[in-house]
N, C-alpha and C positions, 0 to 999 in steps of 0.2 A: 675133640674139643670143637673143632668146625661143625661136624654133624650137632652138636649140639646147643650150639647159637643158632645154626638154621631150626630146626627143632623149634628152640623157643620164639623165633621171629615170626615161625610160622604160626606160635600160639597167641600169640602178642595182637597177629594178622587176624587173624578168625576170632578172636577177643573182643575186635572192634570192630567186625562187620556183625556178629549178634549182638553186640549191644547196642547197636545206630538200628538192627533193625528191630528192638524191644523199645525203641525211645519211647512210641505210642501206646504202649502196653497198658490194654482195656483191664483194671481192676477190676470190673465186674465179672470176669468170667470166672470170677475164685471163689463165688458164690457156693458156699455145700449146704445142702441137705442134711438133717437128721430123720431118720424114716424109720421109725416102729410096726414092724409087721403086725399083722394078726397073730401070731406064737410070741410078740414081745420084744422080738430080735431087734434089738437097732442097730441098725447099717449109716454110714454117710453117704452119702452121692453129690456129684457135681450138678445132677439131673435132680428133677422133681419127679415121685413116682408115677407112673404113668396112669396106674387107676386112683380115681378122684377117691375112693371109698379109705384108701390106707390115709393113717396120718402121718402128717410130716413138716416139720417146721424146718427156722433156718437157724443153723449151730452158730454160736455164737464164736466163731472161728477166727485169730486173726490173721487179715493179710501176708501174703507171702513177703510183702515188700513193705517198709515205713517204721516207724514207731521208736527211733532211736533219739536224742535229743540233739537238736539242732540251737538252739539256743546259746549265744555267743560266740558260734564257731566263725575262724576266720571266711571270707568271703569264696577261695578257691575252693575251701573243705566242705563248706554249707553248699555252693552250688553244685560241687559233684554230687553229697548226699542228698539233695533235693531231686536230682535228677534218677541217679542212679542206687535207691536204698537199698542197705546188705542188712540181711537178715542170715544170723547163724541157727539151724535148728539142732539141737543135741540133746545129751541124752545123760543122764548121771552116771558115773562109773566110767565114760567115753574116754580112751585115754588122746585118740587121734580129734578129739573135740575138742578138747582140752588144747593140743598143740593145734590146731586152727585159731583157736579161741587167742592163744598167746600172739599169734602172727600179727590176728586183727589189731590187739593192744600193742603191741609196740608198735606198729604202723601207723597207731594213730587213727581209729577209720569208726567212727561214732557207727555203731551197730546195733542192731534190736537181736535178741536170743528169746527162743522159742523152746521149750524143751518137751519133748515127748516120753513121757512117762506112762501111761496110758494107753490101753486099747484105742481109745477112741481119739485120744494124739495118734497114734499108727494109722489108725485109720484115714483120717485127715491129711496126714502128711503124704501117705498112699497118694490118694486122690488131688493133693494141689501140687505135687513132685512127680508121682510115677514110682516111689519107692519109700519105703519104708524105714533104709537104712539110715544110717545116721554118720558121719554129719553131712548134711546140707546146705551149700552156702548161694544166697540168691543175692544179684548184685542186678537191680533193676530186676528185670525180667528174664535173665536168665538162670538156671537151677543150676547149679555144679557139684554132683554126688560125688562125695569121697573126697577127702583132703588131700590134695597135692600143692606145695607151696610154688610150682614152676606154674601151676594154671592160676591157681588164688590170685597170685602176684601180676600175671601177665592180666587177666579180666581187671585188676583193682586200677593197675596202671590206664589201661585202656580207655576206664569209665570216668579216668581225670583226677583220680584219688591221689593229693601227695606222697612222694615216696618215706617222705620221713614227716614225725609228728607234729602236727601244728595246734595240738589241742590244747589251751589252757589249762593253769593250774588248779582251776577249781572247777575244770570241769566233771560231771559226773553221770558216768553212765547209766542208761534208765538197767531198770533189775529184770532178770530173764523171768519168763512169764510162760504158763502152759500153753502150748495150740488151741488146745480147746479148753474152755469156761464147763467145765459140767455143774449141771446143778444139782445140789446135793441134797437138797429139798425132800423130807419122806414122800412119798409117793400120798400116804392118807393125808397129809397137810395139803397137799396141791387139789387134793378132791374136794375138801371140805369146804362147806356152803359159803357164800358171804355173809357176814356180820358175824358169824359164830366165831368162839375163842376157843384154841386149844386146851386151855387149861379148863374149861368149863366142866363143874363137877357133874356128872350123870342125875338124871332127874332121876327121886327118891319116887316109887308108889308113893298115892294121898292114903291116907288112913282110915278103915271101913265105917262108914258109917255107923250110928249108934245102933237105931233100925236097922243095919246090911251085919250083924255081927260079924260073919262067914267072908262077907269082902269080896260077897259075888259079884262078878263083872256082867253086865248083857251086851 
């Protein structure tokens, strides 16, 4: 029993020295890549490819951190979530997602959900986590792979989150959302010129001349 309050003091300890040293946490660096090789492959990177000739635009990927509603919350629960936002990432079918998922609810703790369904969610998640696995709970700027309710708990306390619920009755959570936006757009529809319409019937040949019987062409 003692080894295991010191255990958790010490998680409690290291709780709040990473998250005092994420207070500053530059959003920009969560910037990804989508990058289309010349074979078609699309990869994400946190990088921009290095030769100018590939293309590559920026994924419409969201943040690791924000996006939960704030909106009415009492004044302790708004400031920790402004300061320090938890984002869940998971996964359908996740059963330890799921009981993450429940912790957060009954605690109380306005959250944004991410869910990776998707190559190109894995891939992402890859690249703004370090893993692929699922679940993922970031509280501020720090990433916490794998569901343990002694770390959840000790990082949630740390970052000032009340231990029991303070959320109103009508409050309502925003709804979990892909990692990534893929656009689902045909490929011929994105080439297609300006001003032309998809539906546009195919131009008919004109009809031969009276003189051209034959309908030769020169």
């Amino acid at each position: 029993m003692q080894l295991a309050r010191r255990t958790l003091a010490l998680v409690a300890a290291a709780a709040a020295v990473f998250l005092a040293a994420g207070a500053h946490f530059d959003a920009s660096a969560q910037q990804i890549y989508k990058i289309v090789g010349p074979d078609g492959r699309i990869t994400f990177s946190d990088k921009p490819p290095a030769d100018p000739s590939v293309k590559a635009t920026t994924a419409s990927v969201v943040p690791l951190n924000g996006g939960a509603n704030l909106a009415g919350l009492p004044f302790e629960l708004r400031q920790a979530a402004a300061r320090y936002p938890v984002t869940l990432y998971s996964s359908p079918g996740c059963q330890t997602c799921a009981t993450g998922r429940t912790l957060l609810m009954s605690r109380g703790i306005p959250f944004a959900e991410r869910t990776i369904a998707s190559k190109e969610d894995s891939e992402a998640l890859t690249r703004l986590s370090g893993t692929s696995n699922v679940p993922v709970l970031t509280i501020g700027a720090q990433h916490l792979r794998g569901f343990s309710d002694a770390e959840w708990t000790s990082f949630l306390d740390a970052a000032g989150y009340p231990k029991t619920s303070q959320l109103p009755p009508s409050y309502v959570p925003a709804a979990a959302t892909p990692l990534v936006a893929v656009d689902n757009t045909p490929a011929a529809a994105q080439q297609r010129p300006a001003g032309t319409r998809a539906d546009a019937a195919p131009q008919q040949p004109s009809e031969p001349a009276p003189e051209n019987p034959a309908g030769i062409r020169f």
